[in-house]
C-alpha positions as CSV (number, residue, x, y, z in Angstrom):
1,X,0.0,0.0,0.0
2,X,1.5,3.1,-0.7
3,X,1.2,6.4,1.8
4,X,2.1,9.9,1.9
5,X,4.1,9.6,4.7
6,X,5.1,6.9,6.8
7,X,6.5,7.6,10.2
8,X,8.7,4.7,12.0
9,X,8.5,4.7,16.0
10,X,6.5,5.4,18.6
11,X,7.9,8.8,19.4
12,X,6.4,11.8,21.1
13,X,7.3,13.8,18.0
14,X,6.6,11.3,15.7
15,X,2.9,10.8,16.6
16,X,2.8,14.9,16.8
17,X,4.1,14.8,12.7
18,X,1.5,12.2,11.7
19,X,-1.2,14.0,13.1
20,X,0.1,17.2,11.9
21,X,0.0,15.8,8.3
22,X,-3.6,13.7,8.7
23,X,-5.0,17.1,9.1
24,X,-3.6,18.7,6.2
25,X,-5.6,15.4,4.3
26,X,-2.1,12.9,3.7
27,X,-2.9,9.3,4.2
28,X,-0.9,8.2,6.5
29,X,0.9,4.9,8.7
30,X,2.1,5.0,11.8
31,X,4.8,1.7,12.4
32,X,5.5,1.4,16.2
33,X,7.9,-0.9,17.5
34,X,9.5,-1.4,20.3
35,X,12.5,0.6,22.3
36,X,11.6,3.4,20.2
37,X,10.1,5.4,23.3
38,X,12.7,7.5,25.1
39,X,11.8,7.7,28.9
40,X,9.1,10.6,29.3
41,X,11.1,13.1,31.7
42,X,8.0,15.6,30.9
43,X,5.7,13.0,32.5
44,X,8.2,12.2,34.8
45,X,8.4,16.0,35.7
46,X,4.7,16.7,36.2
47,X,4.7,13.3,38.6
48,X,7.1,14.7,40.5
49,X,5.7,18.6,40.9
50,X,2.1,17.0,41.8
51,X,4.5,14.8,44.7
52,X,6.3,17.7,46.5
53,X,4.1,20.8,45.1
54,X,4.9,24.0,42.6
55,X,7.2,25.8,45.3
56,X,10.8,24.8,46.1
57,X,11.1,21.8,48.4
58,X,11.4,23.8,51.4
59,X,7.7,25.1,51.3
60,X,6.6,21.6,50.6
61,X,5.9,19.3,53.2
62,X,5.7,15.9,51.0
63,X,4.4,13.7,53.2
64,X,4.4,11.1,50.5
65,X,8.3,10.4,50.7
66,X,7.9,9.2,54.1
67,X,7.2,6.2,52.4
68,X,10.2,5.5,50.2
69,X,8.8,2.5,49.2
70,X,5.1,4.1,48.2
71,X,6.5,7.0,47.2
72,X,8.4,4.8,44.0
73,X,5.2,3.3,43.2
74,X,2.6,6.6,43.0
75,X,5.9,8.4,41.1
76,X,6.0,5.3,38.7
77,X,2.2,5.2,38.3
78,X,1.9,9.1,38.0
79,X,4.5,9.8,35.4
80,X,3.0,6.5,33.2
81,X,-0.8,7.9,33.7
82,X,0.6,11.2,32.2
83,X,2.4,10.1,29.3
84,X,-0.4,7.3,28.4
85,X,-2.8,9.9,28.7
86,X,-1.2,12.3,26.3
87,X,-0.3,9.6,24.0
88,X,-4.2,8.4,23.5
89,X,-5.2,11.3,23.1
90,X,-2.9,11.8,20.0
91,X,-3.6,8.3,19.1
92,X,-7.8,9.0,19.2
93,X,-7.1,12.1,16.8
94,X,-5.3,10.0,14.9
95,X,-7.6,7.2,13.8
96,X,-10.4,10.1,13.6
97,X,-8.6,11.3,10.6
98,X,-8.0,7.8,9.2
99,X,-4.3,6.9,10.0
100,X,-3.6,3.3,10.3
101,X,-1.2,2.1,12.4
102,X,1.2,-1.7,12.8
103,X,2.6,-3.1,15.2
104,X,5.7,-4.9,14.5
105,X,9.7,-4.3,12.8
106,X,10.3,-2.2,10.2
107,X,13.0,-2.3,8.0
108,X,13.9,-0.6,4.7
109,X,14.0,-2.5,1.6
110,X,14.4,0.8,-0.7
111,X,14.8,4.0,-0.6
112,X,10.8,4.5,-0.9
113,X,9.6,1.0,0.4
114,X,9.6,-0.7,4.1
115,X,9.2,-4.4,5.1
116,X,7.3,-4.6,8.1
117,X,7.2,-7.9,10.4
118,X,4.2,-7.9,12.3
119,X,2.8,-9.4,15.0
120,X,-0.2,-10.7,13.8
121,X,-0.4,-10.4,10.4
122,X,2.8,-11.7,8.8
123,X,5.0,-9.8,6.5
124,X,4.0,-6.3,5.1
125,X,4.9,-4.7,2.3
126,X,4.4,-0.4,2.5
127,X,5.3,2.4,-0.2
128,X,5.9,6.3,0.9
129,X,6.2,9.3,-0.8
130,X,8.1,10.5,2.4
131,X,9.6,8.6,5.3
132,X,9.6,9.9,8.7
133,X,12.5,8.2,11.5
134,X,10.7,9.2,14.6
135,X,12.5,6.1,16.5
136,X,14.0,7.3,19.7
137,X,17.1,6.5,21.4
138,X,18.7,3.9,24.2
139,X,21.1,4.4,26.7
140,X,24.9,3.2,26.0
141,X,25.8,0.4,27.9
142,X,29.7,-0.1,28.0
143,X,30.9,-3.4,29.2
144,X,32.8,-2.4,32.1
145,X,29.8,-1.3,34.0
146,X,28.2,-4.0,35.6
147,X,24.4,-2.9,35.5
148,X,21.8,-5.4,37.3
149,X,18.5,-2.7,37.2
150,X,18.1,-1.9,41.2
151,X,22.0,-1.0,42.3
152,X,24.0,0.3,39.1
153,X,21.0,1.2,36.0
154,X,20.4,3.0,33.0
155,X,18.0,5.6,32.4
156,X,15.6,4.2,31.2
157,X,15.3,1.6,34.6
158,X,14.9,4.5,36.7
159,X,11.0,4.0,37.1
160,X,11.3,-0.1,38.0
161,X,13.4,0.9,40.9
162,X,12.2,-0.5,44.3
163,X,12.1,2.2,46.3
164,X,13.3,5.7,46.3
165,X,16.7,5.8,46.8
166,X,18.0,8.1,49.7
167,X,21.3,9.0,47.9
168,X,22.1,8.8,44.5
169,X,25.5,9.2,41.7
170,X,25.1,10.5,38.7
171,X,27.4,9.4,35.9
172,X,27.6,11.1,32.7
173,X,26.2,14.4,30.5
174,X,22.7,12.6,29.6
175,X,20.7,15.1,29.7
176,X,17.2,13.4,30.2
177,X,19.1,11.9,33.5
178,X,20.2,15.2,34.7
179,X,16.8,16.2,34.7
180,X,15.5,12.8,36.4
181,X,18.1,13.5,39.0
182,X,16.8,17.1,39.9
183,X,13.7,15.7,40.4
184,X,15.1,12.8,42.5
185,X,16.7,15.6,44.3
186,X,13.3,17.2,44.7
187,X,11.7,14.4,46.6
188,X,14.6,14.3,49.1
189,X,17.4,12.6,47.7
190,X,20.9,13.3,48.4
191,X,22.2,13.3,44.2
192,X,25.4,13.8,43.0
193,X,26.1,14.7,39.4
194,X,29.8,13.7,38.2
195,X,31.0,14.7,34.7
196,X,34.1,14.3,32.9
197,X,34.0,18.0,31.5
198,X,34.7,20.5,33.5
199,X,31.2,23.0,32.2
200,X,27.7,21.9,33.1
201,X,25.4,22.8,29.8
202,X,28.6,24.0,28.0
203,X,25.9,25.0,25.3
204,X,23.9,27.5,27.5
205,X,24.5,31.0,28.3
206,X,27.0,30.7,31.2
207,X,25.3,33.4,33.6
208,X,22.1,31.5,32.9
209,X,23.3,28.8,34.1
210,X,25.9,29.6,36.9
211,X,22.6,30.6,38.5
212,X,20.6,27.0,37.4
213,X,23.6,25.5,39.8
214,X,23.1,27.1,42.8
215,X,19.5,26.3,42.7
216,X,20.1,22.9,41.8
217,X,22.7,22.4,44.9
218,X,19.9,24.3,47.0
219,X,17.7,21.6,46.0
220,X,20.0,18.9,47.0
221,X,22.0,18.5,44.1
222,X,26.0,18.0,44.2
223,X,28.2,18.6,41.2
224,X,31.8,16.9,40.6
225,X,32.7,18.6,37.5
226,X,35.9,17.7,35.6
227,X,36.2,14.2,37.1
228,X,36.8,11.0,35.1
229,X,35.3,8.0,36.6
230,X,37.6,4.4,37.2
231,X,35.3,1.9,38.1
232,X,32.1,1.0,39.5
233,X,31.1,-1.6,41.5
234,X,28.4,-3.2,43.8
235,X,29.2,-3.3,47.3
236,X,27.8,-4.4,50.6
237,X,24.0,-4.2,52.2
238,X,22.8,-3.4,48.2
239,X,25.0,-0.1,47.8
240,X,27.4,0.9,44.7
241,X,30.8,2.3,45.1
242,X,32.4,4.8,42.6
243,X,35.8,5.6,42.0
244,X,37.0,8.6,40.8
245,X,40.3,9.8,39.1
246,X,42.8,10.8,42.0
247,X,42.4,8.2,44.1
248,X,38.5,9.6,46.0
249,X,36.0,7.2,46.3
250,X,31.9,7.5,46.7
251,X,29.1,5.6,48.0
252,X,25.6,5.7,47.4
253,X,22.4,3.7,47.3
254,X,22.3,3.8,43.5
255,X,24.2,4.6,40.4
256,X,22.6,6.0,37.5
257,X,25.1,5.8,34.5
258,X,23.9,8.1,31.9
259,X,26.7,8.7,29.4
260,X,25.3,9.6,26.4
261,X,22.1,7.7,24.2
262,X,22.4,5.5,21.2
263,X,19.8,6.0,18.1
264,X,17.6,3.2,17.7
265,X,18.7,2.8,13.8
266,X,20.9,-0.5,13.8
267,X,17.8,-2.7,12.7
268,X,16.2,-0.3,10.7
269,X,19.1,-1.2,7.8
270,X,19.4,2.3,6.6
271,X,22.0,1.7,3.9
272,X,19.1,0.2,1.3
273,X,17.4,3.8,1.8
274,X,21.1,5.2,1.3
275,X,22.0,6.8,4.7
276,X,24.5,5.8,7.2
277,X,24.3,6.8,11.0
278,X,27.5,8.2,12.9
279,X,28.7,6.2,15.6
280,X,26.0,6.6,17.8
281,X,23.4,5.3,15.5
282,X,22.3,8.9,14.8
283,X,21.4,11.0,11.6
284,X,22.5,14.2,10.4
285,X,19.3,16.6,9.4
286,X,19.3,20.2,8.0
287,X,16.8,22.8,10.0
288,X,13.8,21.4,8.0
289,X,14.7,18.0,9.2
290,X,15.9,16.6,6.1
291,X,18.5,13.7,5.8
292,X,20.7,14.0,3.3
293,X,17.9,11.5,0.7
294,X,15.4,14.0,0.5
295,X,12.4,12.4,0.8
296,X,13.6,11.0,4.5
297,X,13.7,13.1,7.7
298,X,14.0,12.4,11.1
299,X,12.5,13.9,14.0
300,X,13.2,13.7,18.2
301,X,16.2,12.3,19.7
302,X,17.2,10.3,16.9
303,X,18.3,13.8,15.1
304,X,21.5,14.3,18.0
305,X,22.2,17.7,18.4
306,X,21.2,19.5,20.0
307,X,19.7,16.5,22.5
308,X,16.8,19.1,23.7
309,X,14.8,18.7,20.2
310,X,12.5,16.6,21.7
311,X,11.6,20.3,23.9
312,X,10.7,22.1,21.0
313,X,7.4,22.0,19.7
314,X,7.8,23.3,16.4
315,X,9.8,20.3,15.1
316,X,6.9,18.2,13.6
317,X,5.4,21.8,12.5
318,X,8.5,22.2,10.4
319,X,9.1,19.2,8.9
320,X,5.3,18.6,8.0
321,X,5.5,22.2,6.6
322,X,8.2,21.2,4.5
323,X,7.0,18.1,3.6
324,X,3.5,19.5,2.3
325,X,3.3,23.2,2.0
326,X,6.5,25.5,2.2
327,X,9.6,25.1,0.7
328,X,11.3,27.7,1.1
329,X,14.7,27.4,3.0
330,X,14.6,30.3,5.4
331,X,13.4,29.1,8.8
332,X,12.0,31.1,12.3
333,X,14.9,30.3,15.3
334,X,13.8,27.2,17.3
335,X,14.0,27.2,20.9
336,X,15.1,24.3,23.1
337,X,13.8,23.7,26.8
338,X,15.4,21.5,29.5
339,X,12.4,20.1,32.0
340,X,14.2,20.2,35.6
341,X,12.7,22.2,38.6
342,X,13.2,24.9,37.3
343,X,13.2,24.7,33.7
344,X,15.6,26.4,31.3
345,X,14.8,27.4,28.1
346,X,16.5,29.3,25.4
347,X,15.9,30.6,21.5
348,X,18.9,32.4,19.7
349,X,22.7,33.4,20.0
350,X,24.5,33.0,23.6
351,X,27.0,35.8,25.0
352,X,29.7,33.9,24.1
353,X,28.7,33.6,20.4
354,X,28.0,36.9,20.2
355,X,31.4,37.8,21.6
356,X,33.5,35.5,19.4
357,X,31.5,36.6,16.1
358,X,32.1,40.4,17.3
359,X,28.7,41.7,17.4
360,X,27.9,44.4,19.2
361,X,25.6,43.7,21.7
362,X,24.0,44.6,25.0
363,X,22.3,42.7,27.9
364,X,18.6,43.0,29.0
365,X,17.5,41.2,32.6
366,X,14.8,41.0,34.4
367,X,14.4,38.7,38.0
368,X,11.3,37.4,38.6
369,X,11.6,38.1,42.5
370,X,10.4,41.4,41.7
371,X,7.6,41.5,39.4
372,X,4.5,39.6,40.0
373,X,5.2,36.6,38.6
374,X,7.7,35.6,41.2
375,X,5.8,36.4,44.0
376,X,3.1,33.9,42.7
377,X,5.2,30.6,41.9
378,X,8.2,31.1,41.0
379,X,11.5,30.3,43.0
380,X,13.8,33.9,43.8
381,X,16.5,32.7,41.4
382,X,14.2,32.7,38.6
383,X,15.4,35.0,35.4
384,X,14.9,35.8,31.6
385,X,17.5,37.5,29.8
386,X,17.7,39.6,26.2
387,X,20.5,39.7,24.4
388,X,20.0,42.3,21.6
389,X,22.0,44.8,19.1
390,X,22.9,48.0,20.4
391,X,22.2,50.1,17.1
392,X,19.4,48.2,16.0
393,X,18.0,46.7,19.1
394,X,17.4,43.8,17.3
395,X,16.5,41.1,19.6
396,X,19.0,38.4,19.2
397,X,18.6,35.8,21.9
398,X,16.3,34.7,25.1
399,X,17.5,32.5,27.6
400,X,14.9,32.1,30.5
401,X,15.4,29.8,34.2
402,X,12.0,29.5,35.9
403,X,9.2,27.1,36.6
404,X,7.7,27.2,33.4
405,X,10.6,28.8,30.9
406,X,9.6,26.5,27.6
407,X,6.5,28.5,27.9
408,X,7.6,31.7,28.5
409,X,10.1,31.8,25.7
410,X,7.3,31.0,23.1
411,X,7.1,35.1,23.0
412,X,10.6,35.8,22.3
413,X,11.1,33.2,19.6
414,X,8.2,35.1,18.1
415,X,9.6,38.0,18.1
416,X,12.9,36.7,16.9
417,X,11.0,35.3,14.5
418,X,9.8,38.6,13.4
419,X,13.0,40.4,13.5
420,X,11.6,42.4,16.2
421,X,13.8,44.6,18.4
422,X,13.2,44.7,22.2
423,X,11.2,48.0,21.9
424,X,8.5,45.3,20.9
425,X,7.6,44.4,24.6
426,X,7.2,48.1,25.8
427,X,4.5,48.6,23.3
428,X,1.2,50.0,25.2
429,X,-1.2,48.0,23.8
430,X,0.2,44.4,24.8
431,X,-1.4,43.1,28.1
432,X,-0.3,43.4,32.0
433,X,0.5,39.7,32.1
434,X,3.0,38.8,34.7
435,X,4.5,37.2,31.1
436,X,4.8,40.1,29.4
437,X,6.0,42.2,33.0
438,X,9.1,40.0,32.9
439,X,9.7,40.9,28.9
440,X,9.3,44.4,29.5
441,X,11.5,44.5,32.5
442,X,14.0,43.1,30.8
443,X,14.0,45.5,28.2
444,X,13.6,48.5,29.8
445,X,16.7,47.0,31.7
446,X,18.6,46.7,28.5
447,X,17.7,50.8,27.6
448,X,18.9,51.6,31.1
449,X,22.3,50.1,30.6
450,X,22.5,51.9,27.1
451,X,21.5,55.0,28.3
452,X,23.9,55.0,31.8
453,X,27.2,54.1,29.8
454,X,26.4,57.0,27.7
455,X,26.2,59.4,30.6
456,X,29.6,58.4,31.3
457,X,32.9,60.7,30.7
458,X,35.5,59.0,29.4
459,X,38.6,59.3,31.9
460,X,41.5,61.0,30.4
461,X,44.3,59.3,29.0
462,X,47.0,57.0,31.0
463,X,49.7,58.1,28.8
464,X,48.9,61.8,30.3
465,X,49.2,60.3,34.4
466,X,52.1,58.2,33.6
467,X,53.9,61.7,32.3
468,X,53.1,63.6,35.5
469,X,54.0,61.2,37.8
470,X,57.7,60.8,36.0
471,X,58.1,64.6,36.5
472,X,57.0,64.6,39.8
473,X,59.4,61.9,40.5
474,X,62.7,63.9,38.7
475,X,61.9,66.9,40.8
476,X,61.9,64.4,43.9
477,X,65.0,63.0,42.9
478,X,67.0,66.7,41.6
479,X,66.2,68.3,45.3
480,X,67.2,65.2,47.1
481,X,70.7,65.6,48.9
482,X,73.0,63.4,47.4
């Protein structure tokens, strides 16, 4: 049978990019199969705030985690409910516009055609005008780690845990673990976070995220940056022991080893539909996500960098607008959002780009501890900061840390998207939401530092000070007695 699009895996994203298309009036098939589901940290997350409450953990009580036992089951059961329920609703949509879906193992045949092994009906044979790899990722198991599921486990064994653990080491730069640590953290676990590199989020925008820290080691969180791990190993009374470069050892109830994900490609046999994975079983993609065989893109995890596309809603907007309605190459900025407690979130340039392509640029901020919105919810470390061009004030990036910052910087990407400037947000006639409060605190923060560094007089030359103090200093020496 032949389609308009077929998407492969069971992927957030992917079920977003069917539906996108069954609207527009494609005929299209869904293939799940399994591993192709990467653990659902924005489940996960909402479990874990509806556990310990909104505010930070010191204004919650949690009676819950008395219970460390109870508490692993109602986080387990919470963060599935939330998923599942999402997922059916896509699902029921789906079938409303006249999707079908299988069940079973894909694998290509031809650049255009897919053999499917089902599960009940044998072999299947499907045709598509455009092939969508929605397929997820797995964690990397190396051999030298000796994983059994309760002690030393991957990410994606985290929910089948036992109980909640009281302490807990955190091995690696996965991001989907760093954010199922913080919220670890948040139901009162002691967590440690140890890294080889020596910069957490070396990505972000460094302020941004010098501030993230402290609230993460407010909330319990530990960071050994810069520290290459030995050896790993199980020790007495159901504990792990970690050993670190230099001779320092830890010990904690559990290990989570989270260095890095592998794409679920390797049985997909993408060299019949001409494209080759890197090492990590991952495909390249342009903005549009397009593989290099036009007609094939790839979607969520799968895509590599930057880890945080499955944050970013527009995705599946882009690549089904590509597929069926604009071609042209020039694309809006995306942002990316990272789910911890708080959440970051960013769209656009960092200061350190800016500063190594030479743009002239100036720095807008506004802290949510005093404007409305953070004396509602938010935590006092909460931020959003504007980076923008100091001729044009041009808005050129966002980066926002609070409870809910991949929703607040839908509004700057919109604006960026616009080639709006930052005079944008002190326009009269938007609303006195505590959204727009933080936007145009921010910029009228960004005038204020443009307008007090031109107040100031330049001082006068050192070449001028250096000259008088020489003179004064041969006088000294002529009137001296020898």
């Amino acid at each position: 049978m032949r389609y308009d699009l077929i998407v492969l895996g069971h992927d957030r994203h992917g079920r977003l990019a069917a539906l996108e298309a069954a609207q527009r009036g494609k005929q299209v098939a869904l293939i799940e199969f399994r591993n192709s589901e990467t653990p659902p940290t924005q489940s996960l997350r909402v479990a874990a705030l509806q556990m310990t409450g909104i505010r930070p953990r010191e204004c919650s009580s949690r009676p819950c985690v008395r219970d460390r036992r109870a508490a692993m089951q109602q986080l387990g059961q919470l963060s599935n409910a939330a998923a599942q329920q999402e997922a059916a609703a896509i699902e029921m949509e789906l079938v409303r516009q006249g999707a079908d879906f299988l069940d079973g193992q894909p694998r290509f045949v031809g650049p255009n055609e897919l053999e499917v092994s089902t599960f009940s009906n044998g072999v299947q044979r499907l045709t598509g005008d455009n092939i969508l790899l929605a397929v997820g990722t797995q964690p990397i198991r190396p051999s030298w780690v000796p994983f059994d599921g309760q002690t030393i486990l991957d990410s994606d064994e985290l929910l089948a845990l036992p109980r909640l653990p009281k302490s807990m080491i955190v091995i690696g730069a996965d991001l989907a673990a760093l954010e199922s640590a913080m919220f670890f953290a948040e139901l009162g676990a002691r967590v440690v976070f140890v890294d080889p590199n020596p910069k957490l989020l070396a990505a972000w925008d460094r302020k941004v995220i010098h501030r993230f820290r402290r609230q993460a080691e407010r909330s319990g969180v530990q960071f050994r940056l810069g520290q290459e791990v030995l050896d790993i190993e199980k020790t007495f009374g159901e504990r792990a022991a970690v050993r670190l470069a230099g001779g320092r050892s830890m010990l904690a109830e559990c290990v989570l080893y989270a260095a890095g994900r592998r794409g679920n490609t390797s049985s997909l046999n993408l060299s019949a539909a001409g494209l080759t994975p890197d090492e990590q079983g991952r495909l390249w993609c342009n903005e549009q996500g397009q593989t290099w065989v036009k007609h094939i893109y790839a979607v969520g995890d799968v895509v590599g960098f930057p880890d945080l596309a499955r944050a970013s809603l527009d995705q599946c907007r882009r690549v089904v607008e590509h597929l069926f309605g604009k071609s042209s190459s020039v694309t809006s900025p995306v942002s990316h959002g990272l789910r911890t407690i708080p959440e970051l979130a960013m769209v656009g340039a960092t200061e350190e780009q800016l500063r190594h392509d030479l743009v002239a640029y100036d720095v807008g901020v506004a802290r949510f501890a005093d404007t409305s919105r953070g004396q509602i919810g938010d935590s006092h470390s909460a931020m959003l900061k504007l980076l923008f061009h100091r001729e044009s004030f041009e808005l050129l990036g966002v980066h926002c840390l609070s409870e809910s910052a991949t929703e607040l910087i839908r509004l700057g990407e919109t604006v960026m998207s616009l080639g709006g400037t930052i005079e944008s947000f002190l326009d009269k006639s938007l609303d006195d939401s505590p959204l727009t409060q933080c936007y145009r605190q921010a910029a009228e923060n960004g005038f204020t530092r443009i307008a007090d560094e031109s107040l100031v007089t330049p001082r006068s030359p050192k070449f001028y000070s250096r000259r008088r103090r020489s003179s004064a200093k041969r006088r000294r020496l002529v009137s001296s007695p020898r």
